[in-house]
Predicted model as a PDB file, atoms N, CA, C, CB and O in Angstrom, pLDDT in the B-factor column:
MODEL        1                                                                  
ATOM      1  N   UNK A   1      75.144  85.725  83.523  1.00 59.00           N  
ATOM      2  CA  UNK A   1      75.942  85.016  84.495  1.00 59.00           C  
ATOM      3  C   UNK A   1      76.889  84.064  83.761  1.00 59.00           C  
ATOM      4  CB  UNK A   1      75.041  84.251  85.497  1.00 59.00           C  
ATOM      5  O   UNK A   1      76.587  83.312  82.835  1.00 59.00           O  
ATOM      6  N   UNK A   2      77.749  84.179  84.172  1.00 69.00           N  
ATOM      7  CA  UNK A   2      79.349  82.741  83.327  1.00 69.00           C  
ATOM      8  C   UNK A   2      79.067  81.699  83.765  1.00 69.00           C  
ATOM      9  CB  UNK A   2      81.291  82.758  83.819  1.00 69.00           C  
ATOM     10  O   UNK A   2      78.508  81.502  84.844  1.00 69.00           O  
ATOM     11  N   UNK A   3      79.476  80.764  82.853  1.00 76.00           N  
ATOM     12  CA  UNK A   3      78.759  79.582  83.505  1.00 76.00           C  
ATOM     13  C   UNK A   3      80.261  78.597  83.310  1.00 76.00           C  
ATOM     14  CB  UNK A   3      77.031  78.954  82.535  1.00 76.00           C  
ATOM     15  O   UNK A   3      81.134  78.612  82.443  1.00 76.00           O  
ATOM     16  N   UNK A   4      80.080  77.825  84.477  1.00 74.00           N  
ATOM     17  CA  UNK A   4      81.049  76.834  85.144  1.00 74.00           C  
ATOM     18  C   UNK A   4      81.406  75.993  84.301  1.00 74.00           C  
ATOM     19  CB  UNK A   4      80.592  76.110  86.247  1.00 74.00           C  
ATOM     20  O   UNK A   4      80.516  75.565  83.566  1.00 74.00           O  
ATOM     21  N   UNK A   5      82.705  75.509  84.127  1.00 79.00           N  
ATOM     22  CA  UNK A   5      83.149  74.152  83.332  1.00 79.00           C  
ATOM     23  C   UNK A   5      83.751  73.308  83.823  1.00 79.00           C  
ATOM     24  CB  UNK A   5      83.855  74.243  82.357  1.00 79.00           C  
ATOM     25  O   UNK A   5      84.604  72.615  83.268  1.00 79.00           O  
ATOM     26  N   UNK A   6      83.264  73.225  85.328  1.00 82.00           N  
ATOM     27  CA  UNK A   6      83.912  72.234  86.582  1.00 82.00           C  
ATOM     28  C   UNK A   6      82.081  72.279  87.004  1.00 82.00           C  
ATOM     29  CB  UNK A   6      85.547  73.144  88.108  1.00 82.00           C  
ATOM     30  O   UNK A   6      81.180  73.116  86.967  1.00 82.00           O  
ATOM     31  N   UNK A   7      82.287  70.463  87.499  1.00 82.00           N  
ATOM     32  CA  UNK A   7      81.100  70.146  88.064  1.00 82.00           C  
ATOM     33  C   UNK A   7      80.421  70.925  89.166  1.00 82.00           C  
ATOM     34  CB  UNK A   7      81.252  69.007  88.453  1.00 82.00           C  
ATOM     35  O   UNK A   7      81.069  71.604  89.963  1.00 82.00           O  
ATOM     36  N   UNK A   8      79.271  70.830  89.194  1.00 77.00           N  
ATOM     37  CA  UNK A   8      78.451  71.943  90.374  1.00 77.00           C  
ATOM     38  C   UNK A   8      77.469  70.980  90.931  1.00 77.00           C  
ATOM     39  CB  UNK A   8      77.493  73.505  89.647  1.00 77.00           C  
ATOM     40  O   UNK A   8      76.949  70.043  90.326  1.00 77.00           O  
ATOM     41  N   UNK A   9      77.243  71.418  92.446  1.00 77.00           N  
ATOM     42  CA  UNK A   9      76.262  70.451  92.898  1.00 77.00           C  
ATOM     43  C   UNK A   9      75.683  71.755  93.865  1.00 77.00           C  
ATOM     44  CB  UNK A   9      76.905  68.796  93.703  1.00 77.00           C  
ATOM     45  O   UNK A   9      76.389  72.695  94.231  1.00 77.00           O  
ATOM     46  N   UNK A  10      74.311  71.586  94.169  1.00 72.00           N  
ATOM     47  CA  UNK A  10      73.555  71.907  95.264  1.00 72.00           C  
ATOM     48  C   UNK A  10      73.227  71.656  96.251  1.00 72.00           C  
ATOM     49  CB  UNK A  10      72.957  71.999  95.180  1.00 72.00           C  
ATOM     50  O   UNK A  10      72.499  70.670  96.138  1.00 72.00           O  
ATOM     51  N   UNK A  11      73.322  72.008  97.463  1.00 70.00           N  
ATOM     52  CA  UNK A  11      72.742  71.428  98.698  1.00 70.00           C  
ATOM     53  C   UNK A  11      71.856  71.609  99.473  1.00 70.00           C  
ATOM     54  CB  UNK A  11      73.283  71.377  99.341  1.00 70.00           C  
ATOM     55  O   UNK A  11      72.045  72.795  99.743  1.00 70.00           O  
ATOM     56  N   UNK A  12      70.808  71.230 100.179  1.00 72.00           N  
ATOM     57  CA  UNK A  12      70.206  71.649 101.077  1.00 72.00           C  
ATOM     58  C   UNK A  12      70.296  72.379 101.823  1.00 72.00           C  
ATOM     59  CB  UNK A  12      70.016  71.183 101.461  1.00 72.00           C  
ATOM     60  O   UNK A  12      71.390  72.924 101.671  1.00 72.00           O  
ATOM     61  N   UNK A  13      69.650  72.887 102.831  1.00 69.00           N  
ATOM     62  CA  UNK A  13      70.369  73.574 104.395  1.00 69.00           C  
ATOM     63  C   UNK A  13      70.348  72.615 105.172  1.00 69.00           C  
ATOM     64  CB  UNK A  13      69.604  74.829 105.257  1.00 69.00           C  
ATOM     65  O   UNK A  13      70.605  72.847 106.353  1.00 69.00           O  
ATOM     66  N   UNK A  14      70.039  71.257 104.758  1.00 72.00           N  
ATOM     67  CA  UNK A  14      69.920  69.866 106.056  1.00 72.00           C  
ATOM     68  C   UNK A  14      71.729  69.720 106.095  1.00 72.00           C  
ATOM     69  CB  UNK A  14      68.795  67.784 105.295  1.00 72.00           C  
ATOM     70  O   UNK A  14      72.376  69.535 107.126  1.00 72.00           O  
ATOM     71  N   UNK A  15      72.250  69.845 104.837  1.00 67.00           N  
ATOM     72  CA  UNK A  15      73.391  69.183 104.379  1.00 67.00           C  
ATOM     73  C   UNK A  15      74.600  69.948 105.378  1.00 67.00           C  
ATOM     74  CB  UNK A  15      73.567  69.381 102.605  1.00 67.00           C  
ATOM     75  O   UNK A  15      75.504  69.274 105.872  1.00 67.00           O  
ATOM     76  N   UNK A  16      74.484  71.482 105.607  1.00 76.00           N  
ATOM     77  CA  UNK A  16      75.524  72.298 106.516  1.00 76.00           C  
ATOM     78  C   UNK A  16      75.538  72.394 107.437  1.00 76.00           C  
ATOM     79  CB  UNK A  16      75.720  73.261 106.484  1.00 76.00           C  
ATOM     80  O   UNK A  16      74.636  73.055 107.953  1.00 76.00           O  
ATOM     81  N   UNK A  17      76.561  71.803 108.258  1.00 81.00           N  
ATOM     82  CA  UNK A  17      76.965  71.814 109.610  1.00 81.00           C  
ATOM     83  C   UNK A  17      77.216  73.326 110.163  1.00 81.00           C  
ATOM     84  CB  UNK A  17      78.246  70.933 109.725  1.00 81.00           C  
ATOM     85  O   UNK A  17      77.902  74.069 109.460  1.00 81.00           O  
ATOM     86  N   UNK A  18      76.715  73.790 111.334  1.00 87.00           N  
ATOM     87  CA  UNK A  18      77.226  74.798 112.047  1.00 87.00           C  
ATOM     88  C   UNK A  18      78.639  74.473 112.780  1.00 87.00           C  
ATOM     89  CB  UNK A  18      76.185  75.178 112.983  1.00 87.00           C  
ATOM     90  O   UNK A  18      78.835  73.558 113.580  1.00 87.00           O  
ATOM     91  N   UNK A  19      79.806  75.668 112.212  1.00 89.00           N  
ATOM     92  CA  UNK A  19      80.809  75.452 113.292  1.00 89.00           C  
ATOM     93  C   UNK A  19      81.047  77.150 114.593  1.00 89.00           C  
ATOM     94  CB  UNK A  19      82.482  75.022 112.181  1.00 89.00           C  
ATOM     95  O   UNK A  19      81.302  78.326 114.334  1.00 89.00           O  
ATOM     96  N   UNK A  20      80.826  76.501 115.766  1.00 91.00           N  
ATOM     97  CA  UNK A  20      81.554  77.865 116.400  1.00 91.00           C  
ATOM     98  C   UNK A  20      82.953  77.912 116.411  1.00 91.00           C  
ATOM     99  CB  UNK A  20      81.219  78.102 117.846  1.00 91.00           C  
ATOM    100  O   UNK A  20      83.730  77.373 115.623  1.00 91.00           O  
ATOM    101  N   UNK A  21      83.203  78.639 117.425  1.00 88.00           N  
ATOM    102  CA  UNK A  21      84.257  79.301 117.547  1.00 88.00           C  
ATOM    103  C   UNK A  21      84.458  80.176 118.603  1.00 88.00           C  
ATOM    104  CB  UNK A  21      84.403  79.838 116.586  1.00 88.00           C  
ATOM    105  O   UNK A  21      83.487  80.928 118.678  1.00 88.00           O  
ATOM    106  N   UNK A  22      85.420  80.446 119.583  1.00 88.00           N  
ATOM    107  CA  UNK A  22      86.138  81.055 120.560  1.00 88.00           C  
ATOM    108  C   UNK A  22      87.210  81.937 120.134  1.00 88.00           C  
ATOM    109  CB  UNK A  22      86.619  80.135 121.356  1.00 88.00           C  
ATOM    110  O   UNK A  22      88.061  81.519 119.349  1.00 88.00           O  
ATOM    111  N   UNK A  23      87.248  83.454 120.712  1.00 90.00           N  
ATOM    112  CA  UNK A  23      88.994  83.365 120.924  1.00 90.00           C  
ATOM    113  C   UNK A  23      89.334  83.736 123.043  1.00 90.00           C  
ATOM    114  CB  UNK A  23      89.958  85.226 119.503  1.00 90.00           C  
ATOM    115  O   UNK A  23      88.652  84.113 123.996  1.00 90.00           O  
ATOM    116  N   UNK A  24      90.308  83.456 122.876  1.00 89.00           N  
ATOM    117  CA  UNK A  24      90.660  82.969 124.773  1.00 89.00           C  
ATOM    118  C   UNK A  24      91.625  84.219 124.742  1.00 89.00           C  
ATOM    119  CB  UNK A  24      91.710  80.944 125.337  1.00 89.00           C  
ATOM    120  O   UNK A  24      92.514  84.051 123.907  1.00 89.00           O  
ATOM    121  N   UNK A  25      91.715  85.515 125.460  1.00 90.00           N  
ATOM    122  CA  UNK A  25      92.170  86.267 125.920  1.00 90.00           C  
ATOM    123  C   UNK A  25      92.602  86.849 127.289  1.00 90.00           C  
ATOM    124  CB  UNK A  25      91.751  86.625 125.478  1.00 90.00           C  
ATOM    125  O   UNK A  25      91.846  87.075 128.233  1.00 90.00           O  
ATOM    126  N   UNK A  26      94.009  87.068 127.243  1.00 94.00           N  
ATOM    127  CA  UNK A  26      94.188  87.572 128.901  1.00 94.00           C  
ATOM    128  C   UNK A  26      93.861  89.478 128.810  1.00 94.00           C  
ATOM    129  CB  UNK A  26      96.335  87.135 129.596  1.00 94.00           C  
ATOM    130  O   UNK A  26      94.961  89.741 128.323  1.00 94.00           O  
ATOM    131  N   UNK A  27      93.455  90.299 128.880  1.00 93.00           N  
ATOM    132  CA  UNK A  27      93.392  91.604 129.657  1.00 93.00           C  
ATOM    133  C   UNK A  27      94.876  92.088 129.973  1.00 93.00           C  
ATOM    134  CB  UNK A  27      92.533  91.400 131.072  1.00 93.00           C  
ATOM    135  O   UNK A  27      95.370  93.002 129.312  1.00 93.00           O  
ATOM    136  N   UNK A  28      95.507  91.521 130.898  1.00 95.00           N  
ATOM    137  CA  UNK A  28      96.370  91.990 131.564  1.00 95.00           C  
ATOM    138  C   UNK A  28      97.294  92.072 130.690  1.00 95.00           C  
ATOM    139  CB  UNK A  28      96.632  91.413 132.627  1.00 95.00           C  
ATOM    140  O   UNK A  28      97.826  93.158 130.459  1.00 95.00           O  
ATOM    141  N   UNK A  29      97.615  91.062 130.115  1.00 95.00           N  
ATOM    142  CA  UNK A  29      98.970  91.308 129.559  1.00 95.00           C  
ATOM    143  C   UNK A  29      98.713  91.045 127.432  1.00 95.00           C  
ATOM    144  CB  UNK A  29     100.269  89.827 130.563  1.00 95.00           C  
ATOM    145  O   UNK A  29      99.630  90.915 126.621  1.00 95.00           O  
ATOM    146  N   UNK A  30      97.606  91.051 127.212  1.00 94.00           N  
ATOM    147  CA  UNK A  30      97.138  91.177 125.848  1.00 94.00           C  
ATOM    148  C   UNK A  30      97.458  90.151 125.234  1.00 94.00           C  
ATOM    149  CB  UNK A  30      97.561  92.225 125.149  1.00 94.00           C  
ATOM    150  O   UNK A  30      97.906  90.370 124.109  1.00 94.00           O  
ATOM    151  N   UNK A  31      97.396  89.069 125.555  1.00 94.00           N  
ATOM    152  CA  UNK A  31      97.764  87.272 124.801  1.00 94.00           C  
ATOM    153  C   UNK A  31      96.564  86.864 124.617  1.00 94.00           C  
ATOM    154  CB  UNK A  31      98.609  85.906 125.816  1.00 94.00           C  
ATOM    155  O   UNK A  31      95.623  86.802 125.408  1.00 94.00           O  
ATOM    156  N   UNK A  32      96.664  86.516 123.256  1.00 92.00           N  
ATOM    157  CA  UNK A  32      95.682  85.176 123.098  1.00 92.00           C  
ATOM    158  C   UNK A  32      96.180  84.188 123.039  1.00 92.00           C  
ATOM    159  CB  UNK A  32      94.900  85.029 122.085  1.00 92.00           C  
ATOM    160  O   UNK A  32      97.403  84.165 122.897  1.00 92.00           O  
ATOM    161  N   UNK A  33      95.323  82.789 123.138  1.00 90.00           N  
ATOM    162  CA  UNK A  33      95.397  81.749 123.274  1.00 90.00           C  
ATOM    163  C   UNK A  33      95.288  81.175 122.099  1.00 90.00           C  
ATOM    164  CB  UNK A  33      94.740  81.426 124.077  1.00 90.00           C  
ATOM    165  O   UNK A  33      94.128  81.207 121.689  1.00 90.00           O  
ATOM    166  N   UNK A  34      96.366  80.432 121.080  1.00 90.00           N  
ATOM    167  CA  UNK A  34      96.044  79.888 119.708  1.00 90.00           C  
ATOM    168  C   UNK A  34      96.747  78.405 119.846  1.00 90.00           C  
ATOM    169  CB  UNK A  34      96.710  80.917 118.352  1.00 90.00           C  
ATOM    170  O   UNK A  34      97.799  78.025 120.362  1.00 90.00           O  
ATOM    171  N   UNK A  35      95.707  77.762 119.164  1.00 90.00           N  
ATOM    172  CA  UNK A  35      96.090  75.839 119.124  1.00 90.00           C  
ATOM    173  C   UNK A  35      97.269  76.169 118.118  1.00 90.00           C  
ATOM    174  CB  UNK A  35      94.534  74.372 118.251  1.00 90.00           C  
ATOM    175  O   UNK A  35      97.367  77.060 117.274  1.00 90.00           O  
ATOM    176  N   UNK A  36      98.499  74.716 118.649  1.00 93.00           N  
ATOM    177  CA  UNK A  36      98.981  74.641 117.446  1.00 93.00           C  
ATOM    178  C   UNK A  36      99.316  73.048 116.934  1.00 93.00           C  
ATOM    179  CB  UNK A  36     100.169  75.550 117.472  1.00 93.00           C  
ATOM    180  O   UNK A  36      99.910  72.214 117.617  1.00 93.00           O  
ATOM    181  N   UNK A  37      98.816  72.851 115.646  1.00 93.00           N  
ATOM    182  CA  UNK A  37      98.533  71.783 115.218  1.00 93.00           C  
ATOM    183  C   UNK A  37      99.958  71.309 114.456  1.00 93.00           C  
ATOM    184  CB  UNK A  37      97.244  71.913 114.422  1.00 93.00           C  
ATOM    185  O   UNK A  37     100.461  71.705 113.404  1.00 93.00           O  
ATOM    186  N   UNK A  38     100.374  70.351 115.375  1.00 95.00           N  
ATOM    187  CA  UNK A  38     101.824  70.061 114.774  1.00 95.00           C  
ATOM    188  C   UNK A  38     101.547  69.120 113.609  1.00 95.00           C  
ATOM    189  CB  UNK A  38     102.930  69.324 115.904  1.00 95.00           C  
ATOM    190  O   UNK A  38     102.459  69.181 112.784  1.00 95.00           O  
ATOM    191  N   UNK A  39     100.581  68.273 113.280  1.00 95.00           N  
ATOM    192  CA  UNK A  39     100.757  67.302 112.160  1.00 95.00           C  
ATOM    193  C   UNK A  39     100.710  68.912 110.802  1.00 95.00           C  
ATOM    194  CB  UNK A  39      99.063  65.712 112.119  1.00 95.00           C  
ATOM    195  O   UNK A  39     101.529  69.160 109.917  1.00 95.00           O  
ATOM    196  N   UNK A  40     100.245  69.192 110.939  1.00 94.00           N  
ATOM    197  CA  UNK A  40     100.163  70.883 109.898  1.00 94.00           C  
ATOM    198  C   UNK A  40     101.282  71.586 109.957  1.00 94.00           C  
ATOM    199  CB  UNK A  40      99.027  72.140 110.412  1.00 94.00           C  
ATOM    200  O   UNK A  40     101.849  71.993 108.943  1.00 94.00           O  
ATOM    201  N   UNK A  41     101.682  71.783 111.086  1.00 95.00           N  
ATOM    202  CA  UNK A  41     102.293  72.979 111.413  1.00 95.00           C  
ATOM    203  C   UNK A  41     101.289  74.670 111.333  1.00 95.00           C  
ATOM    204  CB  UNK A  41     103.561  72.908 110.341  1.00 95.00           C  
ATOM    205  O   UNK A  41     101.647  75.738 110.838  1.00 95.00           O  
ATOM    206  N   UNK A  42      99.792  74.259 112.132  1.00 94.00           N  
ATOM    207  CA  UNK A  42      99.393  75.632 111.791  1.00 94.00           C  
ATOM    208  C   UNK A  42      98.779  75.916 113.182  1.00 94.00           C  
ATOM    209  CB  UNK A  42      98.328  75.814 110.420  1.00 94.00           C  
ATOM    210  O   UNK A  42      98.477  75.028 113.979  1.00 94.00           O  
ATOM    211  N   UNK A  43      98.645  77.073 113.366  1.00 93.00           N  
ATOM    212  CA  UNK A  43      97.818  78.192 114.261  1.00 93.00           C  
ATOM    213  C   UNK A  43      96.286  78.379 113.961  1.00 93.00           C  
ATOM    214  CB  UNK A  43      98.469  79.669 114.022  1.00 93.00           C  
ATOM    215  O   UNK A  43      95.681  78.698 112.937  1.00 93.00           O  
ATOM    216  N   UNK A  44      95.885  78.064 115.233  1.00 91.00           N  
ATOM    217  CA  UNK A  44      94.783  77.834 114.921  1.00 91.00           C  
ATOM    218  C   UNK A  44      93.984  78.401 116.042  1.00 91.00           C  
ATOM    219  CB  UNK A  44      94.636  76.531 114.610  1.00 91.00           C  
ATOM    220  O   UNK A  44      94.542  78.206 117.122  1.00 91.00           O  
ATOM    221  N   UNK A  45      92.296  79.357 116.172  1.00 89.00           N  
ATOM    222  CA  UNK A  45      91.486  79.111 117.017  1.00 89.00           C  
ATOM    223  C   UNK A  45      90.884  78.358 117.288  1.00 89.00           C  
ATOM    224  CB  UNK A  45      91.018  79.547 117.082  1.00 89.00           C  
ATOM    225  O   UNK A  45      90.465  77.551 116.459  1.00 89.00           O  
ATOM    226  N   UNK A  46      90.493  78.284 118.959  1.00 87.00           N  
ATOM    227  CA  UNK A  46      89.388  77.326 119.114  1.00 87.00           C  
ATOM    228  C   UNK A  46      88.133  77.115 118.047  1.00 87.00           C  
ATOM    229  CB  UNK A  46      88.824  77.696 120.344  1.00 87.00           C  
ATOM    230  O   UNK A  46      87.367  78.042 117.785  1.00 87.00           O  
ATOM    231  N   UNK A  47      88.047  76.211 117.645  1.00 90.00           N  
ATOM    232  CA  UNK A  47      86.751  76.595 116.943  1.00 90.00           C  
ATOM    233  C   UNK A  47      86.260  74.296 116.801  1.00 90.00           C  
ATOM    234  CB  UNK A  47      87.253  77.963 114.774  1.00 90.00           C  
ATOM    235  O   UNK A  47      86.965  73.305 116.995  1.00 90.00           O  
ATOM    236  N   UNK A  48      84.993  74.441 116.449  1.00 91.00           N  
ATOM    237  CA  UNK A  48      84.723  72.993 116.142  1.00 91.00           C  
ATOM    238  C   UNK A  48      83.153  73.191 115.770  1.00 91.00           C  
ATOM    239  CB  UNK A  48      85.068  71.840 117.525  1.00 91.00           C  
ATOM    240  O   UNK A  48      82.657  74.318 115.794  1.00 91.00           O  
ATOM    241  N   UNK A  49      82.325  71.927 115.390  1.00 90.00           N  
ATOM    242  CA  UNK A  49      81.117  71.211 114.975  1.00 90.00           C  
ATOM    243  C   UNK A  49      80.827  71.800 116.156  1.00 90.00           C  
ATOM    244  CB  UNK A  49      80.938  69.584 114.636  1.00 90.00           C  
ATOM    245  O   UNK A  49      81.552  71.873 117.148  1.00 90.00           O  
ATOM    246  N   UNK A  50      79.134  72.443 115.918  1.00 90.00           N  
ATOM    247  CA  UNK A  50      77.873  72.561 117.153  1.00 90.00           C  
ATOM    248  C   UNK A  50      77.164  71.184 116.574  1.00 90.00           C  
ATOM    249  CB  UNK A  50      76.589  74.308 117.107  1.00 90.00           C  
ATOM    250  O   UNK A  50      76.993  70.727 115.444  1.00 90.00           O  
ATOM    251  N   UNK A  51      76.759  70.645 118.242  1.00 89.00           N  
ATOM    252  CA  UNK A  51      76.084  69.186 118.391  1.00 89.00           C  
ATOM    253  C   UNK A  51      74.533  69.977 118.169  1.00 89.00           C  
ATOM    254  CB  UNK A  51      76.419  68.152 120.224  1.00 89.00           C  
ATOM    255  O   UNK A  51      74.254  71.174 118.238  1.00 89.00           O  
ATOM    256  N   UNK A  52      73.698  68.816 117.884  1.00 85.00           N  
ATOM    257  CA  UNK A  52      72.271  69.077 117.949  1.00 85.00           C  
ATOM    258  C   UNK A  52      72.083  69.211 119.119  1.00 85.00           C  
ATOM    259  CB  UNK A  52      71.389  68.189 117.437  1.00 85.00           C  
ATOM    260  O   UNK A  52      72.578  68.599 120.065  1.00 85.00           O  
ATOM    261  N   UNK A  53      71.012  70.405 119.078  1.00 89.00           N  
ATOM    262  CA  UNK A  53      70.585  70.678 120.465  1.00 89.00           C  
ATOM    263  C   UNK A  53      71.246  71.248 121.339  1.00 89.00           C  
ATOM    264  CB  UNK A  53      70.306  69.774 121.027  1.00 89.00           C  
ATOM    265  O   UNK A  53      70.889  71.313 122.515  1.00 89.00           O  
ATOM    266  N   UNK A  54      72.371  71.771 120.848  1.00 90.00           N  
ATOM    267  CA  UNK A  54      72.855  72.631 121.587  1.00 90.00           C  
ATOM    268  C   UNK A  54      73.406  73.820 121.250  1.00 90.00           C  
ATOM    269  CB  UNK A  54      73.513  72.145 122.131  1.00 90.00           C  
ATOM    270  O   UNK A  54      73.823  73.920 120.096  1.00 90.00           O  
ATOM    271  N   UNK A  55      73.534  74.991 122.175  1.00 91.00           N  
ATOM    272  CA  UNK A  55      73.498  76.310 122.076  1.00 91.00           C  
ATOM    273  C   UNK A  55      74.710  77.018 121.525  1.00 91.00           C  
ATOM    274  CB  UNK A  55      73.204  76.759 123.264  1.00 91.00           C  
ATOM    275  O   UNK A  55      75.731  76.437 121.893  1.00 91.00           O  
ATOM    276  N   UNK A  56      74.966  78.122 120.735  1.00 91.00           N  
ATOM    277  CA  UNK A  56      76.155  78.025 120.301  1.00 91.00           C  
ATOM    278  C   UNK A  56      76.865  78.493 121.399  1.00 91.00           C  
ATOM    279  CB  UNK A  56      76.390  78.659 119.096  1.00 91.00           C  
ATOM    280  O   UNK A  56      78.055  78.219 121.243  1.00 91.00           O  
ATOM    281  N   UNK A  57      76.709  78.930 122.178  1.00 92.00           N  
ATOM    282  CA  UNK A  57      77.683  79.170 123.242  1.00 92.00           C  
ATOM    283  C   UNK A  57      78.014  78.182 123.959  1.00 92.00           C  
ATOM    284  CB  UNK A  57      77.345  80.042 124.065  1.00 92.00           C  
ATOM    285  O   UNK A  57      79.230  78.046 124.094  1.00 92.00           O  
ATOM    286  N   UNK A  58      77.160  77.210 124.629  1.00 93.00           N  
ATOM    287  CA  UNK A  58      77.418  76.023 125.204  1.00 93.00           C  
ATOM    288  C   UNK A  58      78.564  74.898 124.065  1.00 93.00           C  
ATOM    289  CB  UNK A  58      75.780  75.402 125.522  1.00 93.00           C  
ATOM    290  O   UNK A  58      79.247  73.933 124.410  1.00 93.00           O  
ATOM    291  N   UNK A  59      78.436  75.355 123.038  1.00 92.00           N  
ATOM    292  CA  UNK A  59      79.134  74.723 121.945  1.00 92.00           C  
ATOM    293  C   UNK A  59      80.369  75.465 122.003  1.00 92.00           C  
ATOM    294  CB  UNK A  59      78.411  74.774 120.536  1.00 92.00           C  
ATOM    295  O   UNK A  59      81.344  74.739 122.199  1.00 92.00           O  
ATOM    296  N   UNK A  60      80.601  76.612 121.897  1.00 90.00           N  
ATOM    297  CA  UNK A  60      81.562  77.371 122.369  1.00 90.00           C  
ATOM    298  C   UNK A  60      82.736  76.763 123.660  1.00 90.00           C  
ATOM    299  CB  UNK A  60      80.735  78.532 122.798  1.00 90.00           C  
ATOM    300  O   UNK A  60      83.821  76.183 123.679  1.00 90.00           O  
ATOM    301  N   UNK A  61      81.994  77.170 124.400  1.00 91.00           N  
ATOM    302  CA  UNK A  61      82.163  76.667 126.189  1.00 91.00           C  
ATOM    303  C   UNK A  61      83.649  75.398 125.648  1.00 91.00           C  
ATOM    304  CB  UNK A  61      79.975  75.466 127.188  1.00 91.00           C  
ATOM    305  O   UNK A  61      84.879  75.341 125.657  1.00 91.00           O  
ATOM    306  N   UNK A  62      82.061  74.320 125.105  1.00 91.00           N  
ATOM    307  CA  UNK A  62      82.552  73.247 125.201  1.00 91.00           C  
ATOM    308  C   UNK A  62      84.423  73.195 124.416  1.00 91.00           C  
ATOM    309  CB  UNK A  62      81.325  72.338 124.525  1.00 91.00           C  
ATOM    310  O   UNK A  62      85.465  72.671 124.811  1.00 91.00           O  
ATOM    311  N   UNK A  63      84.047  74.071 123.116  1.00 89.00           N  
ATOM    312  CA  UNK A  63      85.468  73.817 122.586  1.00 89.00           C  
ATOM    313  C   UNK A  63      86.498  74.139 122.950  1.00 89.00           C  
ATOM    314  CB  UNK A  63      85.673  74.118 121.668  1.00 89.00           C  
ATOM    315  O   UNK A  63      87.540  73.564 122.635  1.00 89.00           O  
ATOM    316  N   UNK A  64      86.407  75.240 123.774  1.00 87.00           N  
ATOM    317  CA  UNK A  64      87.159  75.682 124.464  1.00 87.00           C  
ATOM    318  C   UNK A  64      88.274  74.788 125.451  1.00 87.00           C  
ATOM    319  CB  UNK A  64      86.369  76.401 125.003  1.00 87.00           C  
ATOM    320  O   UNK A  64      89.491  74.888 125.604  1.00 87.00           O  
ATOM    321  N   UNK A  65      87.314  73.939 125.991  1.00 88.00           N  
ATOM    322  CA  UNK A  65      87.891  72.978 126.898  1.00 88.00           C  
ATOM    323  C   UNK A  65      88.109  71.703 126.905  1.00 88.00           C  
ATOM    324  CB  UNK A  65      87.430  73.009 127.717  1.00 88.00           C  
ATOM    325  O   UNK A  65      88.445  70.924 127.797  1.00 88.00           O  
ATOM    326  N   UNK A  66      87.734  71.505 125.124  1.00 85.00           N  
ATOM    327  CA  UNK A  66      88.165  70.675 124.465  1.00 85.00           C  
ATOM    328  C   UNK A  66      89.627  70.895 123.773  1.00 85.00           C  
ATOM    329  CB  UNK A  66      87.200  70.472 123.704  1.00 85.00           C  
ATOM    330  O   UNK A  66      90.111  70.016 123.060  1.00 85.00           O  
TER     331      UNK A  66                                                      
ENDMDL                                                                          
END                                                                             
């Protein structure tokens, strides 16, 4: 294995956040729905942090309508 000459660190699994994610679609006329983040200038899906204790879909849901 090659070994690194830039610092390395390890983490737990306490340490990683779950993120979901959405995409918002019409059927009828084939559009999705994409954020656009003007301080960036980028395109973006719904997506964000799941809270403790909650479901990834309800986490979903939520970003959505966030």
């Amino acid at each position: 294995m090659a070994t690194s000459h830039f610092a390395t660190e390890q983490y737990t699994s306490e340490a990683f956040v779950e993120s979901v994610g959405a995409v918002l679609f019409r059927m009828s006329t084939q559009e999705i729905c994409v954020l656009h983040l003007l301080k960036k200038n980028e395109y973006i899906l719904a997506k964000g942090r799941r809270n403790c204790g909650e479901t990834r879909q309800d986490a979903a849901a939520r970003e959505l309508t966030e």
